[in-house]
ZAMARGU-4260 file (C-alpha; in steps of 0.2 Angstrom, whole numbers, plus 5000, padded with zeros to 4 digits):
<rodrens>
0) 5134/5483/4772 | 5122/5469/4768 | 5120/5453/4778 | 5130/5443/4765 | 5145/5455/4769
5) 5144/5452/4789 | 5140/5432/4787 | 5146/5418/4776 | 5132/5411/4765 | 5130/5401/4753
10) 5117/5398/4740 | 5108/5382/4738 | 5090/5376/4734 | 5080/5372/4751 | 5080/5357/4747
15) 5100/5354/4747 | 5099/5363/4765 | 5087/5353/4773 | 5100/5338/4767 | 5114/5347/4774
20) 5106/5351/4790 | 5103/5335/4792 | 5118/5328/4789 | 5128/5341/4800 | 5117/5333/4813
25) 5126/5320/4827 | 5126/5311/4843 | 5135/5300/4853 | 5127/5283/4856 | 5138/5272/4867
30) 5151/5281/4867 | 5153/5283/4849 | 5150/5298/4839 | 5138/5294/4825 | 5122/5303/4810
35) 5108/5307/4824 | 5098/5304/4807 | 5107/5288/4800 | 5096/5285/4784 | 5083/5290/4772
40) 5068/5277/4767 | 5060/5284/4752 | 5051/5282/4738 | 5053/5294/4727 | 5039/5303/4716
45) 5034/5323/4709 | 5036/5333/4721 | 5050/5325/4729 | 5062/5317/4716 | 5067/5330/4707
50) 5074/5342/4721 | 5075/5334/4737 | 5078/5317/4726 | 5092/5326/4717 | 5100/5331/4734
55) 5101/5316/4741 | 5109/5309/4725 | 5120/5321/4727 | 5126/5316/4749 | 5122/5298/4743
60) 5136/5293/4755 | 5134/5303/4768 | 5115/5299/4771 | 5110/5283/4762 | 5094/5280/4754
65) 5086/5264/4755 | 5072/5259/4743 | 5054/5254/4752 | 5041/5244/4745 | 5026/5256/4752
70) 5024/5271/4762 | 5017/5264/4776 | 5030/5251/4778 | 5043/5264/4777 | 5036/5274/4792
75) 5032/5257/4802 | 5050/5252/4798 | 5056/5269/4805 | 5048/5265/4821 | 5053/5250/4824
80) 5070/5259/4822 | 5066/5271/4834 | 5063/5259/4847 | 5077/5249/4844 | 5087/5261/4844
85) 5080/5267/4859 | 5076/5284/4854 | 5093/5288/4849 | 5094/5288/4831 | 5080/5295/4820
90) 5074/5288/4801 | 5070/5298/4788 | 5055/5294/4775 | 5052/5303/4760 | 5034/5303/4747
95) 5029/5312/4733 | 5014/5324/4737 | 4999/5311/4736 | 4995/5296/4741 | 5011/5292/4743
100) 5010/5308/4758 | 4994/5300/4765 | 5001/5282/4764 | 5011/5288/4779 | 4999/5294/4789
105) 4995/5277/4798 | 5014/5274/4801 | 5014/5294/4810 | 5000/5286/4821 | 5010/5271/4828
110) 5023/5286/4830 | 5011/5296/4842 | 5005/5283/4852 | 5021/5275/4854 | 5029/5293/4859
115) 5045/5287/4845 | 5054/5301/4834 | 5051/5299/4814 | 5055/5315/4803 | 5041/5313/4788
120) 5046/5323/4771 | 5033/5325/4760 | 5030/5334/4744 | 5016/5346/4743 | 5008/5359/4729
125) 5014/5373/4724 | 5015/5390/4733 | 5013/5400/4717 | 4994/5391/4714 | 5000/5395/4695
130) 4999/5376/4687 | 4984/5370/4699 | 4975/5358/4700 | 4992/5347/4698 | 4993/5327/4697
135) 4987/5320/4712 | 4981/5337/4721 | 4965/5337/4732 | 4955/5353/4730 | 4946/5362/4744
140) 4936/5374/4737 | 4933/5385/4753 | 4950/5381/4758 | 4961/5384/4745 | 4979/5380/4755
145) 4975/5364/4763 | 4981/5349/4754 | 4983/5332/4760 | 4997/5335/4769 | 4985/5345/4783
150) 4980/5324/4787 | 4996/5324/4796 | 4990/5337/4810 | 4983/5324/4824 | 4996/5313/4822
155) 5011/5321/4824 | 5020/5333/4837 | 5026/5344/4826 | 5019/5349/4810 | 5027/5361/4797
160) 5023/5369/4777 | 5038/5376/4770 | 5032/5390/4760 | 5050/5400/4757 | 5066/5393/4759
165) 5072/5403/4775 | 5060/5395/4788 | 5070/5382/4786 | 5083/5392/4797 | 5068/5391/4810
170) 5057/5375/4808 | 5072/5362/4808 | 5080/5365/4824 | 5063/5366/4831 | 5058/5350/4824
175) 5075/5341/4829 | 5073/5348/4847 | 5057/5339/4847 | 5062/5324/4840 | 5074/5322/4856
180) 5064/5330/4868 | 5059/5315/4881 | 5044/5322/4886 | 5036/5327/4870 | 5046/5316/4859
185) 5032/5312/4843 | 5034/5309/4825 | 5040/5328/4817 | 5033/5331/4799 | 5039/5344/4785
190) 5027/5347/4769 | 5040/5355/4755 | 5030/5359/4740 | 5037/5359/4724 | 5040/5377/4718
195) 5050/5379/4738 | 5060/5363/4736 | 5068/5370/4719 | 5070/5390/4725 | 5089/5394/4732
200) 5092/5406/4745 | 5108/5413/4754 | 5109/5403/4769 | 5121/5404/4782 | 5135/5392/4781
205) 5135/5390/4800 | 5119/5382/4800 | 5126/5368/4791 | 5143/5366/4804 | 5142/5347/4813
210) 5131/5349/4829 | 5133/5335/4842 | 5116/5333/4849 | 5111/5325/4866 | 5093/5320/4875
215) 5090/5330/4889 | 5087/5323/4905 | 5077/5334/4914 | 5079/5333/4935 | 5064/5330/4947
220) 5056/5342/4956 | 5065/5342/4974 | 5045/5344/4980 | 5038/5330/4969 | 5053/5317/4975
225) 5048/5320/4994 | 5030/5318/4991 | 5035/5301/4982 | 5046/5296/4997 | 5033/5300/5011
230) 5022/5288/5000 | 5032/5275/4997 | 5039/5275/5014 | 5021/5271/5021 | 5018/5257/5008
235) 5018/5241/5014 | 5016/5232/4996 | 5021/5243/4984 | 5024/5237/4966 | 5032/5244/4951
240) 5027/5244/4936 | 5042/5246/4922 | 5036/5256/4905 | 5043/5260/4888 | 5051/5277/4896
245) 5064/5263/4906 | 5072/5259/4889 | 5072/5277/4881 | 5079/5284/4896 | 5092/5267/4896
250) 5087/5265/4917 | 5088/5247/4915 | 5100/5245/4927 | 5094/5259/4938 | 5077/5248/4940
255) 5086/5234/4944 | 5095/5241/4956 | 5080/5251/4964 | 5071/5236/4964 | 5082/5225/4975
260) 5088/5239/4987 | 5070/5240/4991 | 5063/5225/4990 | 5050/5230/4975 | 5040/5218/4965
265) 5041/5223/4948 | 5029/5218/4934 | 5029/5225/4915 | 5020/5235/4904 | 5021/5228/4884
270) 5034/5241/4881 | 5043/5240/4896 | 5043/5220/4890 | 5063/5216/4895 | 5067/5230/4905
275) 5072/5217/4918 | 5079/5198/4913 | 5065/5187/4914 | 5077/5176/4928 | 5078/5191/4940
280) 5072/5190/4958 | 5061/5205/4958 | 5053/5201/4940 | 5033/5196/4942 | 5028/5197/4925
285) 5018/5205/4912 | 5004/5216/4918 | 4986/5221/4911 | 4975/5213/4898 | 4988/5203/4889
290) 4996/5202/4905 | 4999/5185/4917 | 4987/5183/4933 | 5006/5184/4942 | 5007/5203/4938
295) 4989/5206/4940 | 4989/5197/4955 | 5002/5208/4963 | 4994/5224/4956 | 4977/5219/4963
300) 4985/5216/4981 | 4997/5234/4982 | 4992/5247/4990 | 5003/5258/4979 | 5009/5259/4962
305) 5025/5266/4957 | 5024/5268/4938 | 5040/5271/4930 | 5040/5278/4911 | 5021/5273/4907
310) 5009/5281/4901 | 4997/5269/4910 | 4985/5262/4893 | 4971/5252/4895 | 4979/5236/4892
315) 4991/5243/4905 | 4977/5246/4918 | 4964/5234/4913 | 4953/5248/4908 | 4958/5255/4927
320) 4953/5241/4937 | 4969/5230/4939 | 4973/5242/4953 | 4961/5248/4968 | 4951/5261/4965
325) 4959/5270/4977 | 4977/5264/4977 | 4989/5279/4976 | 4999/5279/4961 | 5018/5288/4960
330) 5020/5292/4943 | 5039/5295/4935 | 5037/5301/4919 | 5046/5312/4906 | 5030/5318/4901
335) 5018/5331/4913 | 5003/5323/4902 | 5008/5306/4906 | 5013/5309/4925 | 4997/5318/4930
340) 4988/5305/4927 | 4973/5298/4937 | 4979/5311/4950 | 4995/5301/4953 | 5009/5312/4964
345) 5018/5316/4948 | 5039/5316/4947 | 5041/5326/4931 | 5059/5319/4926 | 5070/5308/4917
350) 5067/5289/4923 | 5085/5285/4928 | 5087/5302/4934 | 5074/5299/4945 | 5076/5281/4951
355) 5092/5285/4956 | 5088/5303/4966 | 5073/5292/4974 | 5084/5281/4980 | 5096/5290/4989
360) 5080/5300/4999 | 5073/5281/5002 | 5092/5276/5009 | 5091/5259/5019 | 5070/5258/5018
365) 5066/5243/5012 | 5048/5236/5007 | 5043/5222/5022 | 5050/5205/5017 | 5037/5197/5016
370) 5029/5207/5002 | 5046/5203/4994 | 5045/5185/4999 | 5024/5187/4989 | 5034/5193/4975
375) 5044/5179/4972 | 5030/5168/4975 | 5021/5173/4961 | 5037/5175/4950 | 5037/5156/4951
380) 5020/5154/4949 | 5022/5164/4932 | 5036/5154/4926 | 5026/5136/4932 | 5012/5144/4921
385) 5020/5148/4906 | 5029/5132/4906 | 5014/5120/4905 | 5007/5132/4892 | 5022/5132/4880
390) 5025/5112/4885 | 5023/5099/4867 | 5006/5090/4868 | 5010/5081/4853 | 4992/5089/4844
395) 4993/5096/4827 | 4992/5112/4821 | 5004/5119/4836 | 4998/5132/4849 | 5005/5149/4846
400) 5012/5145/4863 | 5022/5129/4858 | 5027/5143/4842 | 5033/5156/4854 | 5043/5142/4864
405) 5052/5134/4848 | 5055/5153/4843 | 5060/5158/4861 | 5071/5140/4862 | 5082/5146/4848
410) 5085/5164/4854 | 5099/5169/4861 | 5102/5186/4872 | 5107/5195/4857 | 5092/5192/4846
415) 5076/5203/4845 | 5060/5201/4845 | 5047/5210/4838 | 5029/5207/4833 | 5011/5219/4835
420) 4992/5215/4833 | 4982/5200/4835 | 4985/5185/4844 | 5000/5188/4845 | 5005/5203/4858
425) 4993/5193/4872 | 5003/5176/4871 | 5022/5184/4867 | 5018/5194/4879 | 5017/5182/4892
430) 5024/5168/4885 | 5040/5176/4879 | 5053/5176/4895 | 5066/5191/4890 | 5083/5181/4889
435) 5091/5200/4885 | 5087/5218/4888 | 5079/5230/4877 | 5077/5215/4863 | 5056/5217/4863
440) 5045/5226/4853 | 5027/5224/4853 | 5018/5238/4845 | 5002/5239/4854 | 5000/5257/4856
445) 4991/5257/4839 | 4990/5240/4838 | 4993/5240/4821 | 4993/5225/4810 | 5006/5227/4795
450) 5019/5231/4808 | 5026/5215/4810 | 5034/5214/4794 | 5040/5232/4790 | 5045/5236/4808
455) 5057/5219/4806 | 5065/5228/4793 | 5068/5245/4800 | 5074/5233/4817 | 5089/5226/4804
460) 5093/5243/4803 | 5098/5245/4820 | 5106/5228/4828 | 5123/5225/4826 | 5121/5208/4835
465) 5110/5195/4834 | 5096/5188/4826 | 5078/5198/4824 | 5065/5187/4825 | 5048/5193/4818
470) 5033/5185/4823 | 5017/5189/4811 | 4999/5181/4810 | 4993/5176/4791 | 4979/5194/4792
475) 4994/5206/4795 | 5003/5195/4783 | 4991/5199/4771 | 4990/5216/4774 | 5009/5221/4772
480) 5023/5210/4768 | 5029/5220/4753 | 5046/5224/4765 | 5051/5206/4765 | 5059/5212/4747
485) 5064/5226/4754 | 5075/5215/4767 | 5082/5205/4750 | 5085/5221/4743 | 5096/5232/4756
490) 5103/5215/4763 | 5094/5218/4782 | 5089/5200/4786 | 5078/5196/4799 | 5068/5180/4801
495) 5050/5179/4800 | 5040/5168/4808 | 5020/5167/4801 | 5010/5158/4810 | 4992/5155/4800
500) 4974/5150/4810 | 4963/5155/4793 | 4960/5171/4798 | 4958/5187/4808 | 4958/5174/4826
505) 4959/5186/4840 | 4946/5196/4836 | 4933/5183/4833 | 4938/5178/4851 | 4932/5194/4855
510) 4917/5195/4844 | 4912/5177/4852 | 4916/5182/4870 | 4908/5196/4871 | 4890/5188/4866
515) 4892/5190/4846 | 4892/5177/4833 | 4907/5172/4822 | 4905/5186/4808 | 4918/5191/4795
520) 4933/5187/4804 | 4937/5168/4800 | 4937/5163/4781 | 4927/5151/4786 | 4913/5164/4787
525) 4918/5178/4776 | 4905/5182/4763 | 4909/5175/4745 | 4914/5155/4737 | 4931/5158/4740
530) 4935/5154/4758 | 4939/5138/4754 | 4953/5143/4746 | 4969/5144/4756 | 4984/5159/4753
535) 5003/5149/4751 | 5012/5158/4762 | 5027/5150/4759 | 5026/5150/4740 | 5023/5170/4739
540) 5039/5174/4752 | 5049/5166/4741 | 5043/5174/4726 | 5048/5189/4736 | 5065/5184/4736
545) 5065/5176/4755 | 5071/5159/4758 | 5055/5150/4763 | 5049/5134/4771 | 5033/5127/4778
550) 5033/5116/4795 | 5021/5106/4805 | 5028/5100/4822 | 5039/5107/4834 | 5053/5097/4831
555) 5053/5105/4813 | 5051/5122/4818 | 5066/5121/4827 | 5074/5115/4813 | 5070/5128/4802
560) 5075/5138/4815 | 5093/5134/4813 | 5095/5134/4794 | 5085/5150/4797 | 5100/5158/4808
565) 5113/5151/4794 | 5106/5158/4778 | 5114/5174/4773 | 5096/5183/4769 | 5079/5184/4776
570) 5072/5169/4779 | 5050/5164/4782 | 5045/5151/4789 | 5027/5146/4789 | 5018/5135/4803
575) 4999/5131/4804 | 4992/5138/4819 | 4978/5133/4834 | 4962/5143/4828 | 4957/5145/4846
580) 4968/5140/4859 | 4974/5154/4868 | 4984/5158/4884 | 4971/5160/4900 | 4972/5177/4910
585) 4974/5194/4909 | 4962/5206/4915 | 4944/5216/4911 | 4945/5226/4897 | 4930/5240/4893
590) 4924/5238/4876 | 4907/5244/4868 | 4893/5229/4870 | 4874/5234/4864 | 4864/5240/4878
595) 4850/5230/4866 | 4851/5214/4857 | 4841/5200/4850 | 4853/5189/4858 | 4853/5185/4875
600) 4874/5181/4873 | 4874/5200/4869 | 4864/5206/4886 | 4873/5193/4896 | 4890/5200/4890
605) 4884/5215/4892 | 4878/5211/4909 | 4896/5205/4914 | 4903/5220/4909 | 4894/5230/4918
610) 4896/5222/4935 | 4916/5222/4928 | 4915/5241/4928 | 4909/5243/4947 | 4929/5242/4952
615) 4933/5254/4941 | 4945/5270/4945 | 4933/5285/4942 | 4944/5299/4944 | 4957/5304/4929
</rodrens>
């Protein structure tokens, strides 16, 4: 009796069963059942048109396919999906075996930092070897079955070649149990070469039945949540800070609550950005080098840190010295790698898990009220701060504050906001007080410019509600807008705001601050007789199908804002930007100055950075 006998099969390329097995794939998302993998972005080439292309044709309406404009853009646009959707729903992007594979590799980088799920599919060679070198293959000639799929490895959690088609029986469930694995949750990739992707095989049909899938959330340790009450309980200024993890593991409410049954100040890393409402008592602000002095402040004076769902970056830390260098840190975190940390007491667990089994060991302790009272102090400070920055002055161009303030004037609690590198994350990061929760994505894991713009897109995808407001500066503009026609083109609006200062801004701030000279940044001083010459914004995004308009003051801006809201497709709107008027605070930040200079700026910088680096936390 053969195998076929005992269990019902059926034949199909492996292609057609990785679609199916997708497909068959569910979860229940508030409350209702829907595709764990609800799309495809693609762009289709050889190595994937003709057999993974021909299957999706053929499930076209079970999971749609939506046309992107470039590879990148359609892995940035699946993790800003990601985030939106919390971690709950998963993209899927599709290349042909060459460029178009290593295209996405950028995209899988934002994916790894940010700890967001993104299943990549990328053609590959063939197996056989018998028609190489094909189109677009890179040769290694002492390593004959690497190709340039193998560029994937450092940037993904789970990385798979599919050289016959029954490991597909293995590697997708071990892929999709990462992809919803809290702790080790990372971009999964699959390289199908072409001779694989056409073979059948007898698979069985139970791997194809519906699966309702859920996240795990994994308990603390009994032993790890009594270490954390003995500390907290001998705090006397303990502050909270509220990561990405809070919104992954939806604890929103669950900080909240924690936070006012114990009288916890709570300040915000940029991916916890609207974990709490920007009105709530216990809200200090944000925290770290794009952060306000408020939430420093508070850091600065605790003598414990309670970090919930980070994984504690330098722009979280301040390069390790916004805390004392020997404040103890409680660390709740999905991830053993992130919770370890800096030799935090580590609670290995789901974030609202273990909020809410912390609070029930902490019962009626509460923090001293007068820490409380120091919270809402600087809470008002913050809010007194941000209003004189984002205040009219009546000076033209506008401030990317005054920007952020028209934007944030005409938001409602049901729009999104999203933006990424540059000027931008520092001033919407302090500037921008979050009217609804979870409707904030900054992408400053990987800090990657070209985000703004695709990630707006893949945002589309995921609201039901609202408006998504994408804010970009004119160098990421530059470097990616190709998915504005992607908006027109699937009908996912958004509304994109660009704000233009003549260049690559917030780095020359750096370069300058930091002892250099204006250098390659600014067009003004870019080598070559064309920085005179001035890119029209508003021109080219209507020529890529948006509506478009240009604007000057305020009061036009939030115009355009309006009509922006009404139009029935995505909609640019250009404003001249301040070259150099950014929002004051935040904290020190390590970065690489010349121990040897011919300018005594660049000693002298480095000079501050070295007396910045005696409050440093040593120990990791």
């Amino acid at each position: 009796m053969t195998v076929s006998d005992q269990v019902p099969t059926v034949r199909v390329t492996t292609a057609e069963a990785i679609v199916r097995y997708l497909i068959a794939q569910r979860i229940v998302v508030d409350g209702t059942e829907v595709p764990l993998f609800p799309g495809v972005l693609a762009i289709f080439g050889h190595g994937n048109v003709t057999s993974l292309g021909h299957s999706l044709e053929m499930h076209r309406d079970e999971i749609p396919v939506w046309r992107g404009q470039s590879e990148e853009g359609m892995g940035l646009a699946a993790a800003a999906f990601a985030k939106a959707m919390r971690r709950q729903q998963i993209m899927v992007c599709t290349s042909s075996i060459g460029p178009g594979a290593t295209n996405f590799v950028t995209a899988a980088g934002v994916g790894m930092a940010n700890r967001l799920p993104m299943l990549f599919i990328s053609g590959d060679t063939f197996v056989s070897r018998l028609p190489d070198p094909v189109l677009q293959q890179v040769e290694h000639f002492g390593a004959p079955s690497t190709t340039v799929n193998d560029a994937f490895r450092p940037v993904v959690r789970y990385w798979d070649r599919i050289t016959h088609p029954a490991q597909v029986l293995s590697s997708l469930p071990h892929a999709v149990s990462m992809l919803l694995d809290p702790g080790e949750c990372g971009p999964a990739f699959l390289g199908l070469p072409q001779d694989v992707a056409a073979d059948a095989y007898d698979y069985p049909v139970a791997f194809f039945a519906p699966q309702v899938r859920a996240i795990p959330r994994p308990r603390p340790d009994t032993e790890e949540l009594a270490a954390a009450v003995r500390l907290l309980t001998s705090a006397q200024r303990p502050v909270i800070i509220a990561g990405g993890g809070v919104h992954y593991s939806r604890a929103e409410a669950e900080l909240a609550s924690f936070a006012e049954a114990h009288g916890i100040p709570v300040v915000e890393t940029v991916a916890g950005k609207s974990s709490l409402l920007a009105d709530h008592p216990r809200y200090v602000g944000p925290v770290g080098v794009t952060g306000a002095d408020a939430a420093n402040t508070a850091c600065a004076e605790a003598d414990l840190i309670l970090a919930v769902g980070t994984r504690l970056q330098d722009f979280t830390t301040g390069s390790w010295t916004v805390f004392g260098p020997s404040t103890p840190i409680v660390s709740i975190n999905a991830a053993r790698y992130d919770a370890v940390k800096h030799v935090a007491v580590a609670v290995v667990g789901d974030a609202r898990e273990g909020l809410t089994e912390l609070s029930a060991l902490l019962g009626d302790w509460c923090a001293p009220e007068q820490w409380s009272a120091r919270g809402r102090t600087l809470r008002s400070e913050l809010q007194d701060f941000v209003d004189g920055r984002c205040a009219a002055d009546g000076v033209l161009p506008m401030s990317y504050a005054q920007v952020i303030s028209a934007v944030h004037d005409a938001a409602t609690p049901d729009d999104y906001v999203i933006t990424a590198a540059g000027g931008l994350p520092g001033e919407l990061n302090v500037n921008w007080m979050s009217k609804g929760i979870a409707t904030f994505d900054c992408e400053y894991g990987f800090s990657c410019m070209g985000y703004e713009i695709s990630g707006a897109w893949g945002v589309a995808f995921a609201r039901t509600k609202g408006e998504v407001f994408a804010l970009v500066g004119d160098g990421s503009y530059l470097m990616l807008n190709s998915d504005i026609y992607a908006s027109v083109l699937s009908g996912k609006k958004f509304i994109l705001v660009v704000l233009d200062n003549a260049g690559y801004a917030v780095i020359e701030r750096l370069q300058v601050g930091k002892g250099g000279r204006s250098y390659n940044n600014m067009l003004r001083d870019s080598r070559g007789p064309g920085n005179d010459v001035r890119v029209d914004f508003r021109a080219h995004a209507e020529a890529l199908g948006a509506r478009a308009v240009a604007v000057e003051s305020s009061e036009e801006l939030a115009a355009a804002l309006i009509e922006a809201r009404a139009h029935d497709r995505t909609s640019v709107i250009v404003v001249q930007a301040r070259e150099s008027d950014w929002t004051p605070g935040g904290a020190f930040w390590q970065v690489g100055i010349p121990v040897t200079s011919e300018l005594p700026t660049i000693l002298e910088a480095r000079a501050d950075m070295d007396a910045g680096l005696a409050g440093q936390r040593r120990v990791k």
